[in-house]
N, C-alpha and C positions, 0 to 999 in steps of 0.2 A: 334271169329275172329282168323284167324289162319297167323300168318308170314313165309312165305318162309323163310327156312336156305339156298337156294343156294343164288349164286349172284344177286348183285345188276347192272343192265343192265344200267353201265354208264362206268365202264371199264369191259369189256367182261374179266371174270376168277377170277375178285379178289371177294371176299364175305366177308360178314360182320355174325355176331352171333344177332339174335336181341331176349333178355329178354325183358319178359311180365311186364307189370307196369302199376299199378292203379293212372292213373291221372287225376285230373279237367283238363279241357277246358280252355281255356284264351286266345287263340288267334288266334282264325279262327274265322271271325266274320259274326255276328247273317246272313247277306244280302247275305253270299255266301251260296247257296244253293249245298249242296253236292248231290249228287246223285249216290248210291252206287244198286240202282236196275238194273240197267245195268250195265256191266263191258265190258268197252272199251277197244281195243286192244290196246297196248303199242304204243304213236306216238314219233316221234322224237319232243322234245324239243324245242317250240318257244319260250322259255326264252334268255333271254340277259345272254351269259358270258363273264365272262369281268377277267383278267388277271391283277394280282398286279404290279405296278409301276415298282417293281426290282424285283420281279422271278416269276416263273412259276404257282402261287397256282389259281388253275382252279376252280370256282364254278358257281352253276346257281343258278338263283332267279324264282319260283316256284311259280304259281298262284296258288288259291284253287284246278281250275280244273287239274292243270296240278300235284298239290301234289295227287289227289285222281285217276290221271290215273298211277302217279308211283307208289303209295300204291295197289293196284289192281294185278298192275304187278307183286308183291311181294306175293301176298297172295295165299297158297297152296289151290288147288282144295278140297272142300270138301270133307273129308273123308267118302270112301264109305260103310263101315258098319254105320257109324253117317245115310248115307240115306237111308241103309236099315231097319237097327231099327228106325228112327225120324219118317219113313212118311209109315206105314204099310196100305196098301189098303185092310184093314178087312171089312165083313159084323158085324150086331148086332152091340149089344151096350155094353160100359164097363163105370167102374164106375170112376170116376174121384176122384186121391186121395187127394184130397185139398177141393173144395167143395161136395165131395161123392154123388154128382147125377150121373144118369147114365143118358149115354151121346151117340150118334151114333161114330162108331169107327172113321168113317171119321173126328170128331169135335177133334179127340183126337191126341195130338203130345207127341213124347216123344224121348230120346237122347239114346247113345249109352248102358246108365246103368239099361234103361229099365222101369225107373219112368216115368207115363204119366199122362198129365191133360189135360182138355178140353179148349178150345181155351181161353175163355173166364179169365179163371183163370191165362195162360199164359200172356195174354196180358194185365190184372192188374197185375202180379207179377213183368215183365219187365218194366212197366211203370213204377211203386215205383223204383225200381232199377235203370232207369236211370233217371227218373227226381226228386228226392228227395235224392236218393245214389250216382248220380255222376259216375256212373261204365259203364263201355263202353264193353270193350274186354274181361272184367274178369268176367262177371257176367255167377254163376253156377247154376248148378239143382236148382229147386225148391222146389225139398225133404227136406228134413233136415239134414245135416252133409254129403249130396252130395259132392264131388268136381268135379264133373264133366262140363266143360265150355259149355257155349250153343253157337253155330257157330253163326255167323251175315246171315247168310242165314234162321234159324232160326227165329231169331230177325224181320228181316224185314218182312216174312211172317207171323207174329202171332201179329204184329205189327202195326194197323191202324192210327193212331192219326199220322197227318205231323209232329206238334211239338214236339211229343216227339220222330219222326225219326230224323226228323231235328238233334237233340240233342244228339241223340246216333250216329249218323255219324258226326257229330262234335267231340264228344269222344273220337270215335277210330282212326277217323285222326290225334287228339292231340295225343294218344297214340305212335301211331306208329312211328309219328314224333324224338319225345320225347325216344324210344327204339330204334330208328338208329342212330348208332353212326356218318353217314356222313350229318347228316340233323337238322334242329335248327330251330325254329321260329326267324323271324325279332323280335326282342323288341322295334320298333317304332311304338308308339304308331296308334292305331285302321291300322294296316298294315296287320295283315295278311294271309302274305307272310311268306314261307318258304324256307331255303337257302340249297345247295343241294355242297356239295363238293367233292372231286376224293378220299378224305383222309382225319383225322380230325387231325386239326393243331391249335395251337396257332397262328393263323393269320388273318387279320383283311378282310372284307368280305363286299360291298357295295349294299345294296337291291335296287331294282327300286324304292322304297318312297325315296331316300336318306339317307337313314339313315346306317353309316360308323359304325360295330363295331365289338368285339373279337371273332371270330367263338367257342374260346375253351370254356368262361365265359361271354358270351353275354352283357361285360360290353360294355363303349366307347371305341373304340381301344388305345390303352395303352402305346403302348412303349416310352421309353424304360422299363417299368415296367412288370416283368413276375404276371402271373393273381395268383399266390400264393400270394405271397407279396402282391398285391393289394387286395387280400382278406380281410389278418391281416389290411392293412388299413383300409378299409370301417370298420373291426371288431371293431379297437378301435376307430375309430371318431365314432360310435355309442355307443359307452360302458361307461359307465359310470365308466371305471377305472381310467379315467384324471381328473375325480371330486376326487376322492379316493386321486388320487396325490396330488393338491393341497389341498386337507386337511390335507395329513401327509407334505406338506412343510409348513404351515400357523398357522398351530391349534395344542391344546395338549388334552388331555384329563387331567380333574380334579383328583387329587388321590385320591380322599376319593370318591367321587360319578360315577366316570368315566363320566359325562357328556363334549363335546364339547365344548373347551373356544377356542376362537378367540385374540390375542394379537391387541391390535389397539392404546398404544402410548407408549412410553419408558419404564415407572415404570414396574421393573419387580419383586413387589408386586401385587398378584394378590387375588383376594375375590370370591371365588365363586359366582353367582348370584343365584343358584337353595336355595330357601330358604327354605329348609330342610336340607342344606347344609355349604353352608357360611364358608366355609374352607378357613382360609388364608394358602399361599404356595407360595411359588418362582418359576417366570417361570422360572429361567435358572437348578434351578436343581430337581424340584416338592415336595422337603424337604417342612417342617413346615417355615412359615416366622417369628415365632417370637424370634428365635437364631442367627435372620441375623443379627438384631441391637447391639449385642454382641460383643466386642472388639476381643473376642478368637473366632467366628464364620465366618467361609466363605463358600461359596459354592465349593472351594478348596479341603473340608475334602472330597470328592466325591473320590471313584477310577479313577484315571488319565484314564488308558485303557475304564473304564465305559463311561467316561466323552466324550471323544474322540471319540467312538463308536457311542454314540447318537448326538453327534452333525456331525459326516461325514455321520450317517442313513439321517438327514434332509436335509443337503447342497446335497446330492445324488438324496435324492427326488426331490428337489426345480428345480438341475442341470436338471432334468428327463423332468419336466414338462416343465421347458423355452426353451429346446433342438425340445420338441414334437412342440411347439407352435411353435416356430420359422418356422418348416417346414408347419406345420399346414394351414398359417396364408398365406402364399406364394402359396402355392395350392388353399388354397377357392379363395385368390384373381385373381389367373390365370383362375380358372373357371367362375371368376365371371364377367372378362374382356371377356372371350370365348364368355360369352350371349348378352356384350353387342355388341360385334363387329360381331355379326351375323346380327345385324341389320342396318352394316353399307349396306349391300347388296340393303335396299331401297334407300339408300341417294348416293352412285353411281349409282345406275341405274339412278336416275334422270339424273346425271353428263353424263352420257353413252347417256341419251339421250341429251342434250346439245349439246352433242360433235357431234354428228349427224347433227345439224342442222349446225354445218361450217364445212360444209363439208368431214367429217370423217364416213366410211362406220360402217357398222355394227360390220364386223368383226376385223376392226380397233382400235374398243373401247374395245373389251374384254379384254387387259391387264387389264383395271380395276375392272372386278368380277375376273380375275387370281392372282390380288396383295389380295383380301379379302380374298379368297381361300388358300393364304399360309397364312396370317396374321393367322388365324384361326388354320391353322396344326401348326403352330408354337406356339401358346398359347396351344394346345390340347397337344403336345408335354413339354412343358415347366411345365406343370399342373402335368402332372407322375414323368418330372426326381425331383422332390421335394418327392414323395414317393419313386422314385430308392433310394436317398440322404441318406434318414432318417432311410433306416434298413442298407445302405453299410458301412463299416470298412471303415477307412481312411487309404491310401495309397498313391505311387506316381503317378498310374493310377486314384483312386480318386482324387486326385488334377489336373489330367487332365481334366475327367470328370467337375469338377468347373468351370476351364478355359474356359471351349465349353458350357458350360450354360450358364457364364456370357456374354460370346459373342452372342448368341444366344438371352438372354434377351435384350441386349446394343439395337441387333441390330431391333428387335420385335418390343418394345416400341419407335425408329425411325419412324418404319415404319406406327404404329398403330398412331404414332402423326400427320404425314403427311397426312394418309386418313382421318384424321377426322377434323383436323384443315386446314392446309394447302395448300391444293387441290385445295380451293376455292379461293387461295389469286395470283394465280400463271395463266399466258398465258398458252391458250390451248398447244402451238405446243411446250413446254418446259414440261408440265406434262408429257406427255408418257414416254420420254426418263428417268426424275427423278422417277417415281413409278419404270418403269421395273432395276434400276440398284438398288433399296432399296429391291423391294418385291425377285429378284434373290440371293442379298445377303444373306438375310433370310434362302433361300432355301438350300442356300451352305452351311451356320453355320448348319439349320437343319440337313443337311446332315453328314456334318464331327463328327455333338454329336454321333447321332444314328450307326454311321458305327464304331465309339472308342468303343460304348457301346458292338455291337454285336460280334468286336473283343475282346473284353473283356471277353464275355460268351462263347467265342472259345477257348480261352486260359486260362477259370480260373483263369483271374485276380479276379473277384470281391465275396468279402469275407462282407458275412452278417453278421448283430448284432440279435443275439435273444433275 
């Protein structure tokens, strides 16, 4: 399979580079049958585009068919000595170099470098290669130490078995996907879809499943958090370097044995329990303990600077690990409110329909999936600025930033108490007006965090911690 270097026919002149890359499948699913034996002419786009709240970032959302009629349109015309060498219209017979029968010339295919096998041989060598190798675009001769690639026009002619077509057009769709820099799979789950942009941007991107998130790092959309940062975060809430922490804030190692002791009540005589061991020691300075009971002995005789050293090492770690947590702890909980208030969506629809039956139209009631809708941006937003938090330097634009989180929090958990509690305690014709002046507030605090932050990434206010 071969990619066009010109443009890409979505701004007429601009083009893109696409490198070659051997990648699995995972997300064009098994029921979309691709069909690459015909190549359709380029149509115009009956995908939904849809344009970001506050600027211009233009993208489309891409069905199976409609990614594999814009992969098509990409793909350069067969190379015409690949068809003069691949497909020679000889008499007789030649010998096939893989299983060495001799074979009619017509059974016999072969590529630009002149190595040829009979059919038979081809289409077990590409079946192992994509369904047990996983290799879509990259798969070469089947010489030995070839590198020469075999076209997808190939492929499909020497190629019978559906399921394993199936699978190798699956392949190179995920390839190609995956090597344009303006195109991305949805990562909602059994979705897809693929999202198709004018430019590739750190900006957040809505597929037809519903599913909201980073076009750059196909996380959840993020902001205020750039997707580096939020790397190092997912890095260390996976790492087991916060366990490392609290064990240099908690624990010492024994001096004679180096094993893990744990301090768990005052006396700081301490006894080894490894019983090959059994060292008495003092935790505060790992000396021998039987000079402590000595009138002339303190843990004093220690180097002052020594002393001092290891004990700012521990309070440094301790400070390290209660600092991590504090943010830690504030994030899982905003995500974990995000899940549950997604399911406020069944218990006003009920309300939505209530409100229906006295007389309130359809479109009348939608303030109330509009207040869950920001409830939601607002916890999704609130969930990041605790990762912006936890690598930013303090400052007086930091302490701004605080002041518009906590406003934003204040005013979130108002409003998160009223749809869930409240709602139900209060006359119809009094709800509308209290949701819409709670869930707008919301919107405004969201608003004024995110425009300080993005003024702040304009101006190099904000200074990280490594």
């Amino acid at each position: 399979m071969n990619f066009n270097n010109g443009s890409i026919p979505y701004n007429e002149g601009s083009g893109d580079e696409h490198s070659m890359c051997e990648l699995d499948s995972r997300n064009v699913s098994s029921e979309d049958e691709i069909n690459l034996n015909n190549h359709p002419e380029p149509q115009a786009s009956t995908s939904e585009s849809r344009n970001q709240e506050d600027d211009e970032y233009i993208f489309d959302v891409l069905s199976a068919d409609e990614l594999v009629e814009f992969m098509l349109a990409e793909i350069n015309q067969v190379n015409e000595i690949m068809k003069a060498t691949g497909q020679p219209q000889l008499g007789g017979v030649e010998q096939c170099e893989i299983c060495l029968t001799e074979q009619p010339s017509s059974d016999m295919s072969g590529l630009a470098c002149g190595h040829r096998f009979c059919s038979d041989c081809w289409s077990g060598y590409l079946t192992t290669r994509v369904m047990e190798d996983g290799v879509g675009c990259t798969i070469s001769c089947a010489a030995h130490g070839c590198d020469i690639l075999v076209d997808d026009e190939t492929v499909l002619r020497l190629v019978a078995e559906p399921r394993v077509l199936a699978r190798y057009q699956r392949l190179i769709t995920d390839t190609f996907v995956q090597c344009n820099r303006r195109l991305c799979w949805c990562p909602g789950p059994d979705c897809g879809r693929a999202i198709r942009v004018a430019y590739p941007d750190a900006r957040p991107v809505l597929c037809s499943c519903g599913h909201r998130f980073c076009f750059a790092c196909g996380d959840l959309w993020h902001e205020p958090v750039r997707c580096h940062l939020l790397r190092r975060w997912r890095k260390k809430c996976d790492d087991d370097s916060e366990t490392f922490n609290w064990l240099s804030a908690n624990t010492k190692e024994c001096p004679k044995c180096k094993v893990t002791i744990e301090k768990d009540g005052g006396c700081n005589h301490m006894i080894c329990k490894n019983q090959s061991c059994r060292a008495d020691f003092c935790w505060v300075c790992l000396g021998p303990w039987e000079p402590h009971g000595s009138s002339w002995y303190s843990c004093n005789r220690f180097d002052e600077a020594e002393a001092r050293a290891a004990r700012d090492a521990q309070e440094l770690s301790r400070a390290a690990l209660n600092r991590y947590l504090f943010y830690f702890n504030r994030f899982i909980n905003h995500s974990q409110s995000l899940r549950f208030e997604s399911r406020l969506y069944a218990s006003v629809q009920q309300k939505m329909e209530e409100m229906q039956q006295h007389n309130m139209s359809w479109i009348e009631v939608q303030f109330l999936k509009k207040a869950v809708d920001v409830l939601c941006s607002c916890r999704q937003t609130l969930m990041y600025t605790y990762v912006f938090a936890y690598y930013l330097q303090k400052n007086n634009q930091s302490t701004i930033f605080e002041e518009n989180q906590k406003d934003l929090e204040r005013c979130t958990e108002l409003l998160s108490e009223y749809l869930e509690r409240d709602i139900t305690q209060q006359l119809l014709a009094d709800i509308k007006q209290t949701v819409q002046d709670k869930y707008r507030y919301c919107e405004n605090r969201r608003k004024v965090l995110l425009g300080h932050v993005l003024e702040g990434y304009e101006r190099d206010w904000w200074v990280y911690s490594e």
